[in-house]
PAZAPA-4460 file (N, C-alpha, C; in steps of 0.05 Angstrom, whole numbers, plus 32768, in hexadecimal, padded with zeros to 4 digits):
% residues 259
    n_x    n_y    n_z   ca_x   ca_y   ca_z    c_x    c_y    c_z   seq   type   mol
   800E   80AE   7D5F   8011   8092   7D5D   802F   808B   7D56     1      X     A
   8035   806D   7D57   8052   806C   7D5C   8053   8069   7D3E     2      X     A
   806C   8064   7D2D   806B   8060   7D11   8076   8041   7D14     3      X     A
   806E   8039   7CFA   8072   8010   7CF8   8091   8013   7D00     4      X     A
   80A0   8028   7CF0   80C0   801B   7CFB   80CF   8023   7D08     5      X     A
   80CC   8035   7D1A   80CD   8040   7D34   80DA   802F   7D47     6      X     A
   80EE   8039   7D4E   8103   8029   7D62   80EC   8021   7D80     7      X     A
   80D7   8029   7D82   80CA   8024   7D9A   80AC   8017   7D93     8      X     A
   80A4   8000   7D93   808D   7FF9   7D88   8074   8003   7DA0     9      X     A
   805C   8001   7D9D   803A   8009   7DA6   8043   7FF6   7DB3    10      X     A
   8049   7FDA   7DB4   8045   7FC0   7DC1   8057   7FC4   7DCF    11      X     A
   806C   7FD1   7DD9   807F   7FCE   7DEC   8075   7FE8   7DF5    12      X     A
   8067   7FFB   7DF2   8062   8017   7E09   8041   8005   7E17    13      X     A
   8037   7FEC   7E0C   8027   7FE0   7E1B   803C   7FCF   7E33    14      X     A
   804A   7FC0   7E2D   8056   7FB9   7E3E   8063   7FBF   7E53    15      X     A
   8069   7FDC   7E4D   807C   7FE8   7E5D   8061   7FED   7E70    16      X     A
   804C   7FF9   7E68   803C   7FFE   7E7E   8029   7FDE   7E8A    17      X     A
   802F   7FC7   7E80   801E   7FB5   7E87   8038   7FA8   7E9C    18      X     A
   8059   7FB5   7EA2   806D   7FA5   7EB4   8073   7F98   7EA5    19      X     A
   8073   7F94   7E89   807D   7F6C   7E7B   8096   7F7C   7E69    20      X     A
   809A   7F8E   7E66   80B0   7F9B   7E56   80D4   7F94   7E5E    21      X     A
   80DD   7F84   7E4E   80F7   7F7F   7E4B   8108   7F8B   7E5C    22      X     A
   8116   7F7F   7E6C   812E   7F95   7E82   813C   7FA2   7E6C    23      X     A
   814B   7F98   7E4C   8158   7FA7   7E41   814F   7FB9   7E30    24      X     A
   8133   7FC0   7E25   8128   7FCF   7E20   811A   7FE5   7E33    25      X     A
   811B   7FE5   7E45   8110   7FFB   7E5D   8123   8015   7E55    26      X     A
   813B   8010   7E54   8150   8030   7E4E   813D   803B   7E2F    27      X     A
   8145   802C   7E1F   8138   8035   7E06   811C   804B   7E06    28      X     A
   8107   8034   7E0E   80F1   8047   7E15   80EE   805C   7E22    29      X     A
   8100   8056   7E37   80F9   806F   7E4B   8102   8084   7E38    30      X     A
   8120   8085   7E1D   8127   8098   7E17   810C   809B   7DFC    31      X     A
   810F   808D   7DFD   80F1   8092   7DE3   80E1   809E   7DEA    32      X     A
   80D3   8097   7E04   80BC   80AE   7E15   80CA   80D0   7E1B    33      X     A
   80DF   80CF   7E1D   80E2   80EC   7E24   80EE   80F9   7E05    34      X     A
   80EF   80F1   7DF6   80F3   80FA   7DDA   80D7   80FB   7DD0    35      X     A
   80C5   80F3   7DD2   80A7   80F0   7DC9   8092   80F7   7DDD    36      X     A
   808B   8112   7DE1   8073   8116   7DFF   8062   8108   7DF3    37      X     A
   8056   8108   7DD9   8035   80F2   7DD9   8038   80E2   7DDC    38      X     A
   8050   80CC   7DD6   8047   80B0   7DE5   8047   80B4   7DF9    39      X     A
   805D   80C6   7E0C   8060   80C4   7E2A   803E   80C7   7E31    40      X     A
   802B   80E1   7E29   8019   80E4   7E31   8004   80C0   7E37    41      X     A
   8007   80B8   7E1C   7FF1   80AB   7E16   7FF8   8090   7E2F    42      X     A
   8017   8091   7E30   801D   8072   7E4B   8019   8082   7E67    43      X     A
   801C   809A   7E60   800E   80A8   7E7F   7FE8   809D   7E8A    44      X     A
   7FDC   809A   7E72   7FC2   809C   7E67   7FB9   807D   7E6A    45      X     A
   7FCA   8072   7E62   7FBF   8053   7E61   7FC3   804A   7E82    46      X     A
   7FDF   804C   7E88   7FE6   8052   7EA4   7FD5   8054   7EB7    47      X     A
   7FC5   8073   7EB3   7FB1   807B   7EC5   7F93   8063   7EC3    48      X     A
   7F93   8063   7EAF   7F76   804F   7EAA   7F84   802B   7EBA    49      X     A
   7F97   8027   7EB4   7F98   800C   7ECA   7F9B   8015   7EDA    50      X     A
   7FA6   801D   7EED   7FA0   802E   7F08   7F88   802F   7F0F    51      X     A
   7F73   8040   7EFB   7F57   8044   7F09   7F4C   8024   7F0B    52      X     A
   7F52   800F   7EF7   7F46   8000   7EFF   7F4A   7FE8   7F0E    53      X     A
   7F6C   7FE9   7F0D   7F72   7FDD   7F2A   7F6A   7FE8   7F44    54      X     A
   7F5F   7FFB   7F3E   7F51   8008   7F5D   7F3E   8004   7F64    55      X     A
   7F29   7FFE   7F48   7F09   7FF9   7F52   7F04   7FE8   7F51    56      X     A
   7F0B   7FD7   7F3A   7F0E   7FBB   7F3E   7F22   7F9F   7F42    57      X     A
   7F3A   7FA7   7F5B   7F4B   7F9C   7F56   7F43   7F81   7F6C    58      X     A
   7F30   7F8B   7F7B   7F29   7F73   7F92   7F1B   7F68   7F83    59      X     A
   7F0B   7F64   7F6B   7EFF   7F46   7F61   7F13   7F34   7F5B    60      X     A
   7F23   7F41   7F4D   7F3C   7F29   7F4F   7F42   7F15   7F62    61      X     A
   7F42   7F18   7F75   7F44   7F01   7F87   7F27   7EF9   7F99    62      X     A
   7F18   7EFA   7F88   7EFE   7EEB   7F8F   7F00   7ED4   7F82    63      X     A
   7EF7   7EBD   7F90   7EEB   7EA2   7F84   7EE5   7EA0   7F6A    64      X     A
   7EEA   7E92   7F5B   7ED8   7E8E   7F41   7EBC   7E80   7F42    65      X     A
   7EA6   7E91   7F3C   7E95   7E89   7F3D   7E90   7E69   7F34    66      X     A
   7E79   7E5E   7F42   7E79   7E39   7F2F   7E70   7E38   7F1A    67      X     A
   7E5E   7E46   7F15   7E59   7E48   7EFA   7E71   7E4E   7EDE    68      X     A
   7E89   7E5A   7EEB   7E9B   7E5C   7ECE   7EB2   7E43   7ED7    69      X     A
   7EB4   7E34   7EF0   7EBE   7E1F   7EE6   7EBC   7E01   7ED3    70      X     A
   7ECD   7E00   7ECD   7ED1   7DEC   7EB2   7EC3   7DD7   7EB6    71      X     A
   7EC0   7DD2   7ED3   7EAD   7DB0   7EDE   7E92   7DB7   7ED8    72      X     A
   7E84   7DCF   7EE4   7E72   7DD9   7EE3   7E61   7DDE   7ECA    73      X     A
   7E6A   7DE8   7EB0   7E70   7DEB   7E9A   7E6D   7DD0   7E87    74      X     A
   7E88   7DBF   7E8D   7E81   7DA4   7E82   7E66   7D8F   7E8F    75      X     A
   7E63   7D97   7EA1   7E44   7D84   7EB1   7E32   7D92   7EA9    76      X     A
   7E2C   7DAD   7E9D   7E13   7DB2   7E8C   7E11   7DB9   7E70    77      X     A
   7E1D   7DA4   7E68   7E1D   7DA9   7E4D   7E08   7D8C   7E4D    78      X     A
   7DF2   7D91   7E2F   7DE4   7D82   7E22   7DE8   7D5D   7E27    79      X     A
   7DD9   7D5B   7E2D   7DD9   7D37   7E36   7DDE   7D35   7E09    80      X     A
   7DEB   7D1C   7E0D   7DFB   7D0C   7DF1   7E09   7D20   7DE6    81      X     A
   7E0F   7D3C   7DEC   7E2A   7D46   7DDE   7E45   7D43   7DE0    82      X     A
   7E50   7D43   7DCE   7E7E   7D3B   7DD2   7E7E   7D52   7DD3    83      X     A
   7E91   7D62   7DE4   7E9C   7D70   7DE1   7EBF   7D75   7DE0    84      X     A
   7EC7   7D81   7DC8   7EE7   7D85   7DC7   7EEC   7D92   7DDA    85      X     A
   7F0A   7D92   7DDA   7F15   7DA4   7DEC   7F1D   7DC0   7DE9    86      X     A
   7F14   7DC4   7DC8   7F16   7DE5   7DC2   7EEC   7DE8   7DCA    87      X     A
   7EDE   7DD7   7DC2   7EC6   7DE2   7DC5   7EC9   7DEF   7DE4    88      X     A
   7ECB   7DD5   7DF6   7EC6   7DDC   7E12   7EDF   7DFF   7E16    89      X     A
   7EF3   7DFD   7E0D   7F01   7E17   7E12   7EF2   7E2C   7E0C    90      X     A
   7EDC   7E32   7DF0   7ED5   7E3F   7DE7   7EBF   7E4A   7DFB    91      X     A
   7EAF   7E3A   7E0A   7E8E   7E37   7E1B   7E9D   7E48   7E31    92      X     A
   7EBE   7E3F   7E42   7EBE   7E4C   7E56   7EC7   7E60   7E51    93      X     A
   7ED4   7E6A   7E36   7EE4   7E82   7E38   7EC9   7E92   7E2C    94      X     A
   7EAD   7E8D   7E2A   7E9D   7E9E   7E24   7E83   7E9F   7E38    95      X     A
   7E8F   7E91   7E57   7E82   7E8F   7E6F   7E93   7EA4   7E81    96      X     A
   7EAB   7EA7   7E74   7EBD   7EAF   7E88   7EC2   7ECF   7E7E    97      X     A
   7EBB   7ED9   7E64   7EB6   7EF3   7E59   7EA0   7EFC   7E62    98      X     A
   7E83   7EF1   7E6E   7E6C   7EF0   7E6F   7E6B   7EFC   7E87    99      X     A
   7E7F   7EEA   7E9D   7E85   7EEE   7EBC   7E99   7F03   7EBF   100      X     A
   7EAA   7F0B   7EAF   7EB9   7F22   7EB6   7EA3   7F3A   7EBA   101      X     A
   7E98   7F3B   7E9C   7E85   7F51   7E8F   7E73   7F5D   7EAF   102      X     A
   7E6F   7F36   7EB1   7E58   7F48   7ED3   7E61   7F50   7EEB   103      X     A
   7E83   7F3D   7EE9   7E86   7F4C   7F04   7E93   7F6C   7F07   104      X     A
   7E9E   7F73   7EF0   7EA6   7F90   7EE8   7E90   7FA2   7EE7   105      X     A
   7E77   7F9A   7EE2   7E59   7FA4   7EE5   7E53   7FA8   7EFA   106      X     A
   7E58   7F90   7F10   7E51   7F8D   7F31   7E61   7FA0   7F39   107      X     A
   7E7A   7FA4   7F2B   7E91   7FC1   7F38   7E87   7FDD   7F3F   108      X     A
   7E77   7FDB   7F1E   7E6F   7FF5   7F15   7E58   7FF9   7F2E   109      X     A
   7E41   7FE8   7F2A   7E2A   7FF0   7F3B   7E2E   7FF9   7F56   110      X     A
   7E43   7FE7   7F5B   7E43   7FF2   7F7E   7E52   8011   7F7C   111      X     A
   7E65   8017   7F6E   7E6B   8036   7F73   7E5D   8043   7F7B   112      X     A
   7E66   805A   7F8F   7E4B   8064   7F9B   7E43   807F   7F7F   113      X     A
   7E25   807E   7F8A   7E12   8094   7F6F   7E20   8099   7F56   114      X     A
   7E1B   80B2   7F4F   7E2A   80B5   7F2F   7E2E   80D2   7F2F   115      X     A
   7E36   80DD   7F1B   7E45   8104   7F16   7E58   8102   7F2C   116      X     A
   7E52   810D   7F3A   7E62   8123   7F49   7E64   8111   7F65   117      X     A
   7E56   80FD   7F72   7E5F   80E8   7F84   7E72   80DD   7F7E   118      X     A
   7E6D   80D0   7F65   7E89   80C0   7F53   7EA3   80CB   7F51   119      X     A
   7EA3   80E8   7F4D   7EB6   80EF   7F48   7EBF   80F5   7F66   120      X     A
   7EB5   80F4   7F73   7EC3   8100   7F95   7ECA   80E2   7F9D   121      X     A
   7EBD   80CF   7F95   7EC7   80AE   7F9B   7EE1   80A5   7F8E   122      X     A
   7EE1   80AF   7F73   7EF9   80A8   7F60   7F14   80BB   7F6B   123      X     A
   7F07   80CE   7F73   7F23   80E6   7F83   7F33   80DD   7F98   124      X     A
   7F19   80CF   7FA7   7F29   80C6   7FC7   7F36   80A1   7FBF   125      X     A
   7F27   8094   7FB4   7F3A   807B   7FAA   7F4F   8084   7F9D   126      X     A
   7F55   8098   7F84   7F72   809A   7F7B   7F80   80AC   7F94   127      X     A
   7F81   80B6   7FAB   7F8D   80C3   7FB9   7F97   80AE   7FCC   128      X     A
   7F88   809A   7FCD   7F8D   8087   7FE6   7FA4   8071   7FD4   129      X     A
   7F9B   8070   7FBA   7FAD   8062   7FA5   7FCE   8068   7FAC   130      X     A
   7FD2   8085   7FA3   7FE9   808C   7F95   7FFB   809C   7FAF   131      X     A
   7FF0   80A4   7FC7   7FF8   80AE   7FDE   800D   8095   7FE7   132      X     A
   8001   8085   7FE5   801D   8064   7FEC   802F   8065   7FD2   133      X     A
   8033   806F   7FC4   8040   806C   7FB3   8063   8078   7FB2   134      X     A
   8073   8065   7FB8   8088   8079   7FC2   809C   8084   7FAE   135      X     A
   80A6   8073   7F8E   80B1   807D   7F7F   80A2   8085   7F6F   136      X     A
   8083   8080   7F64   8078   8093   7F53   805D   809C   7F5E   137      X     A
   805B   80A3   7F69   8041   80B0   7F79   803A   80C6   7F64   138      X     A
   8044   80D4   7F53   803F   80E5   7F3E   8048   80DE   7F20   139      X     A
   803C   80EB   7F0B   8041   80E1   7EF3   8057   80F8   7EE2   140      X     A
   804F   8114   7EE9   8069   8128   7EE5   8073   813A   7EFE   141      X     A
   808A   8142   7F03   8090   8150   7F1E   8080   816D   7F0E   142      X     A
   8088   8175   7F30   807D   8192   7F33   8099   819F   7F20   143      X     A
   8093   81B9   7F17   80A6   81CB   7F0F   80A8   81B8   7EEB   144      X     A
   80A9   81A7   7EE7   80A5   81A2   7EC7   808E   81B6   7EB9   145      X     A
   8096   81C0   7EA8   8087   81D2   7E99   8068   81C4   7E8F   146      X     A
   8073   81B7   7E8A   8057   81A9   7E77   803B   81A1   7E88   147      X     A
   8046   8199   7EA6   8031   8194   7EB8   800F   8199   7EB3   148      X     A
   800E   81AF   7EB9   7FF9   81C7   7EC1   7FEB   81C7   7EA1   149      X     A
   7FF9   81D0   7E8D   7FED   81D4   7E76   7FE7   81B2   7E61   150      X     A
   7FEF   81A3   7E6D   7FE6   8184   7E61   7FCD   8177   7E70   151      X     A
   7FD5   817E   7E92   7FB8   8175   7E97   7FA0   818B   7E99   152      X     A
   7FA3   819F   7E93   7F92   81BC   7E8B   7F81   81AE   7E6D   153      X     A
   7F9C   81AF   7E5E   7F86   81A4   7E4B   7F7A   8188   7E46   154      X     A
   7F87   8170   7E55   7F73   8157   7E57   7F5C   815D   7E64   155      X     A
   7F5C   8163   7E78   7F49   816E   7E90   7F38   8182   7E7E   156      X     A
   7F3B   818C   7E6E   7F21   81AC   7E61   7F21   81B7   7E6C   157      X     A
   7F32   81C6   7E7E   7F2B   81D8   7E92   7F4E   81EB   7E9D   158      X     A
   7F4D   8200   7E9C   7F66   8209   7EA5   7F6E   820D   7ECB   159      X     A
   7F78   81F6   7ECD   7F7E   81EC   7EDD   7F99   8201   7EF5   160      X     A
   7F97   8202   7F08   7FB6   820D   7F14   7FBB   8201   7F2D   161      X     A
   7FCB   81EC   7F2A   7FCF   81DD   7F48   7FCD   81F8   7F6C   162      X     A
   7FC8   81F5   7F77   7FC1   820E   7F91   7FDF   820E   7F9D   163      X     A
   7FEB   821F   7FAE   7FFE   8223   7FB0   7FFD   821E   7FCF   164      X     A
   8005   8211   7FDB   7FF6   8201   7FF6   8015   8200   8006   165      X     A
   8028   820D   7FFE   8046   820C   800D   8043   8223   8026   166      X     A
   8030   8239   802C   8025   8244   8043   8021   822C   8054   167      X     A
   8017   821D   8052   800A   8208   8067   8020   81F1   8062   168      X     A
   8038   81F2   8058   804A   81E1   8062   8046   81C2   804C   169      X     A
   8038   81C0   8033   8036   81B2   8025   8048   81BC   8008   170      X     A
   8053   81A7   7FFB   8062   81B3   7FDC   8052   819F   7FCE   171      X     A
   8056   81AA   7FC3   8048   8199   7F99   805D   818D   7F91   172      X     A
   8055   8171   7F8C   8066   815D   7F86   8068   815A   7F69   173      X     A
   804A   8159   7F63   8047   8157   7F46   8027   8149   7F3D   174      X     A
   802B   8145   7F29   8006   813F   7F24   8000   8128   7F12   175      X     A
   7FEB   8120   7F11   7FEA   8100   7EF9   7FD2   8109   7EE5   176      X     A
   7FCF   80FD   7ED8   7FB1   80F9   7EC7   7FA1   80DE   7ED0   177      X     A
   7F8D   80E3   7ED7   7F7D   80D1   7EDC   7F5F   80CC   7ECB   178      X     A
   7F57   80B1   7EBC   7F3F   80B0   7EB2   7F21   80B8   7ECD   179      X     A
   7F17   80CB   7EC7   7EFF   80D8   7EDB   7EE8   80C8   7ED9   180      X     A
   7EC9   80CB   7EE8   7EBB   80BF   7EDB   7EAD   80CC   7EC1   181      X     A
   7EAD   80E7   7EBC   7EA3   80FB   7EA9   7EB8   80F6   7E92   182      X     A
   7ECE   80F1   7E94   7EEA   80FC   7E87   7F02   80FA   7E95   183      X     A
   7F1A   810C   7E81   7F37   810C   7E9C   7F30   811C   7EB0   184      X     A
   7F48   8110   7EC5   7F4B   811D   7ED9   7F66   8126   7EDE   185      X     A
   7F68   8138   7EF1   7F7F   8141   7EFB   7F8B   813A   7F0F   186      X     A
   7F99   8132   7F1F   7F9A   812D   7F3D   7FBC   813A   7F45   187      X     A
   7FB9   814B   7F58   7FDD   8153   7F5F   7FDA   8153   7F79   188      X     A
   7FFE   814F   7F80   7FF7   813C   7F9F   800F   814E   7FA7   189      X     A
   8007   8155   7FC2   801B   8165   7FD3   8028   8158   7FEC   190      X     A
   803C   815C   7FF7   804C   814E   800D   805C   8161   801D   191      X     A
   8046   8160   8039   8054   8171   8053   8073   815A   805B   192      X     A
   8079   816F   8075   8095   8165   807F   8099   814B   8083   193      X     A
   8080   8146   8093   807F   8130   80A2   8070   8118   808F   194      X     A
   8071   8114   8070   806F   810D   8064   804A   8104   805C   195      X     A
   803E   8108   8062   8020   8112   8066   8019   811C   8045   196      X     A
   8009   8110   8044   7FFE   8114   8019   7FE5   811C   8016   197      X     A
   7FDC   8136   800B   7FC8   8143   8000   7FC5   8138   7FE5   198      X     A
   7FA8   8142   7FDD   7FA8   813D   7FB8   7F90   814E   7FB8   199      X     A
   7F98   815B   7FA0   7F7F   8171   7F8D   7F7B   8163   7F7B   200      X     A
   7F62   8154   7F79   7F4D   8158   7F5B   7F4D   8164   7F54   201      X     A
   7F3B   815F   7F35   7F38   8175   7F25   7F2A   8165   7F11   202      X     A
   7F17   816B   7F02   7F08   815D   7EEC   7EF1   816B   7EE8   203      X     A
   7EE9   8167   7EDA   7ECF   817F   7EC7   7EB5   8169   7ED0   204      X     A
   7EA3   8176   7ECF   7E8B   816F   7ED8   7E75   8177   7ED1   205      X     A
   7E57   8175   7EC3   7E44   8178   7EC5   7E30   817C   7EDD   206      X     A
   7E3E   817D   7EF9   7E29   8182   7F0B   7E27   8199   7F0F   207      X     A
   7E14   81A5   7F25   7E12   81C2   7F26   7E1F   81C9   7F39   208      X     A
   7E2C   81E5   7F40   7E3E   81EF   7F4F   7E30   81E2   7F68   209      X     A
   7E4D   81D8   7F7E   7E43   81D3   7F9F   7E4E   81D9   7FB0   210      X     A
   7E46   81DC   7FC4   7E50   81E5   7FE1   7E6D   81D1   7FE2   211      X     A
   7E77   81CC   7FF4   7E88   81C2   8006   7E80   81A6   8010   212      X     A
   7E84   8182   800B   7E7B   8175   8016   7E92   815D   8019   213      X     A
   7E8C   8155   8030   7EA3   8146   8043   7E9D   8128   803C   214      X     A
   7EB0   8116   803E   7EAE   80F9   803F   7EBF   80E9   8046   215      X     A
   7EC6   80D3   8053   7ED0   80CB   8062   7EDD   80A9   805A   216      X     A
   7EED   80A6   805C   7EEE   8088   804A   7F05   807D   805D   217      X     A
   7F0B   806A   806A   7F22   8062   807C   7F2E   8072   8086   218      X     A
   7F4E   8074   8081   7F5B   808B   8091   7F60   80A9   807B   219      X     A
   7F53   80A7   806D   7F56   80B9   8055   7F33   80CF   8056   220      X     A
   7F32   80E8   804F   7F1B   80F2   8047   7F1C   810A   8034   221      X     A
   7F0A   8111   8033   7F03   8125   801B   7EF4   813E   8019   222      X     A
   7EF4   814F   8010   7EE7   816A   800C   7EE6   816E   7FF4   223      X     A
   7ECC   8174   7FE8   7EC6   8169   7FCA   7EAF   8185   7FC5   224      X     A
   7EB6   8191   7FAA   7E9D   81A5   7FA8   7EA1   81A6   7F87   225      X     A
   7E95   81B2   7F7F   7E91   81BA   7F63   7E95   81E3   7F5A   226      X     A
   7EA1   81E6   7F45   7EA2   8206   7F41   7EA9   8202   7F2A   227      X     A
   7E9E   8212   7F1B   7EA1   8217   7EFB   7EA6   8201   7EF0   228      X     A
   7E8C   81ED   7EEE   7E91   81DB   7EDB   7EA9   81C9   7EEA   229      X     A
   7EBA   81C6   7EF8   7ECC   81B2   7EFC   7EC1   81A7   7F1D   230      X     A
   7EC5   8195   7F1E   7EC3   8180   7F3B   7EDE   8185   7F4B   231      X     A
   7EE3   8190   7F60   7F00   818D   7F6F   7EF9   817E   7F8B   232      X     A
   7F10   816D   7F89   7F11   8157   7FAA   7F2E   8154   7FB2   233      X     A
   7F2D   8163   7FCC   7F46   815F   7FD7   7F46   8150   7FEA   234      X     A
   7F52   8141   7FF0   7F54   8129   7FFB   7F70   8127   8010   235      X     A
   7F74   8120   8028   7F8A   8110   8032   7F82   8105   8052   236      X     A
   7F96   810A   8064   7F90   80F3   807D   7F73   8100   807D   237      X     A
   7F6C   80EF   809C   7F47   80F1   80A2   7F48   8100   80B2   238      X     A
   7F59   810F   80C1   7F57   812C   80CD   7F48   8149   80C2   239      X     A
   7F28   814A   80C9   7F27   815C   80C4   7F25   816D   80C2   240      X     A
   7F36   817F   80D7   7F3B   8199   80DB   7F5C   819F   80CE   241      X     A
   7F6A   818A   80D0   7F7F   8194   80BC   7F77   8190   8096   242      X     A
   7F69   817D   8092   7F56   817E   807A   7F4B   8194   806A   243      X     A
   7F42   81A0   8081   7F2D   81AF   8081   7F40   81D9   8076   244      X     A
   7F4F   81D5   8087   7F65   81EF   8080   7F79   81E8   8063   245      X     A
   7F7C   81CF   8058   7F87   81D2   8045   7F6B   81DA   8028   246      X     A
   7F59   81C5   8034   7F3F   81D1   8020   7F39   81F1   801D   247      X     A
   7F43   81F8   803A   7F2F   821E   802A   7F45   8224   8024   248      X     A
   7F64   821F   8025   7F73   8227   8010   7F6F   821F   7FF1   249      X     A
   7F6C   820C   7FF3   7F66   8202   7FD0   7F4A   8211   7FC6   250      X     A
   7F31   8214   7FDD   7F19   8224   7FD4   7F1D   823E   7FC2   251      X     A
   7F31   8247   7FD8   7F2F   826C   7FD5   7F3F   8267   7FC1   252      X     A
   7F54   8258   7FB2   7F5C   825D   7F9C   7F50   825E   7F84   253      X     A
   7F40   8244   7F84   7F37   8234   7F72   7F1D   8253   7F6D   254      X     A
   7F1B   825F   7F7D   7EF7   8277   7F7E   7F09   8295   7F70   255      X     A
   7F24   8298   7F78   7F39   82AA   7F75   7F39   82A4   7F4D   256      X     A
   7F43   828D   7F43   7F46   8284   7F2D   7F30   828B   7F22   257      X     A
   7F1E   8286   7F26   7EFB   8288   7F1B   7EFB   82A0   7F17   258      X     A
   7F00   82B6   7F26   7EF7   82D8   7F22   7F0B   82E2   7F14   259      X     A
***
């Protein structure tokens, strides 16, 4: 935690990750974050969680407001002979409009497809489709930083080793933490010549070990299985025969690591 008189306040490492943070305070923090890895972790962390949920639920946002939470709507059913103020009436919609968030973040949830180990092959290929457009931070630490591998090893519960995929003409850029549906996740993203973006999952799981299973989502797809307790989904274009050769490289590793 940060201390009360700490040249860097909690409320400005929210800002910095909410965009609202001061142009002349940006140098400061940044040097504060690299003098301090746990805050850095924890704005890596908060970071990742708006991310996941600008991803699953970032299209209700620009849906209609239902009629029911407008203010007309609202004021025309209230009690025949009541006054109402103008803090009461604020109060009715800002507790119509908590009511309506609550369901439509619910409506989010339900449609995700199934639960365990679906979810997590759904949450793999949305953050891959996320962060692959991403051109100055598409990753959260580069490759070759020490700390990588053994930070998200241990968020993740699991000892983790990014696959070494430069045979087939891909490098490791570097990797993020991501909130999973079980727990954290791992995600590291590789980049051939021709600028073309892979990503390895990684997240722990309660399902039971599985075969090999494919899925398909716009121009993006996936190869998703389970081994020792962890879920892995590698994900990039919808080609799947070049897909398909970077997966049994990441397989035979990931079965290599295991023995």
């Amino acid at each position: 935690m940060i201390e009360k008189d700490a040249a860097v306040t909690e409320d400005e490492l929210h800002a910095l990750v909410d965009g609202e943070l001061p142009a002349d305070r940006q140098e400061a923090v940044a040097a504060w974050l690299a003098a301090h890895p746990d805050d850095a972790e924890r704005v890596a962390h908060w970071r990742a969680q708006a991310e996941a949920i600008r991803a699953r639920y970032g299209a209700v946002g620009s849906e209609p407001v239902p009629d029911r939470l407008k203010i007309e709507r609202v004021m025309r059913q209230r009690a025949p002979g009541w006054r109402w103020s103008a803090a009461a009436a604020a109060a009715v919609v800002a507790a119509f409009v908590a009511g309506g968030t609550v369901g439509w973040l619910a409506r989010g949830a339900a449609a995700a497809p199934g639960n365990g180990f679906e979810m997590l092959a759904q949450d793999a290929l949305t953050a891959h489709k996320l962060y692959i457009a991403e051109m100055r931070h598409p990753i959260e630490v580069k490759a070759g930083e020490t700390h990588l591998v053994p930070w998200l090893s241990r968020r993740v519960g699991a000892e983790l080793k990014p696959p070494d995929l430069s045979a087939l003409g891909l490098r490791l850029l570097g990797g993020r933490l991501l909130p999973g549906p079980s727990g954290p996740a791992a995600l590291f993203m590789y980049e051939g010549a021709s600028g073309e973006r892979f990503t390895v999952y990684a997240s722990r799981t309660a399902s039971p070990e599985s075969a090999l299973r494919f899925k398909v989502e716009d121009r993006a797809a996936a190869f998703y299985w389970v081994l020792n307790q962890v879920g892995y989904v590698v994900s990039g274009p919808a080609d799947r025969n070049r897909l398909r050769t970077v997966v049994n490289s990441v397989y035979e590793q990931t079965e290599q690591a295991k023995g």
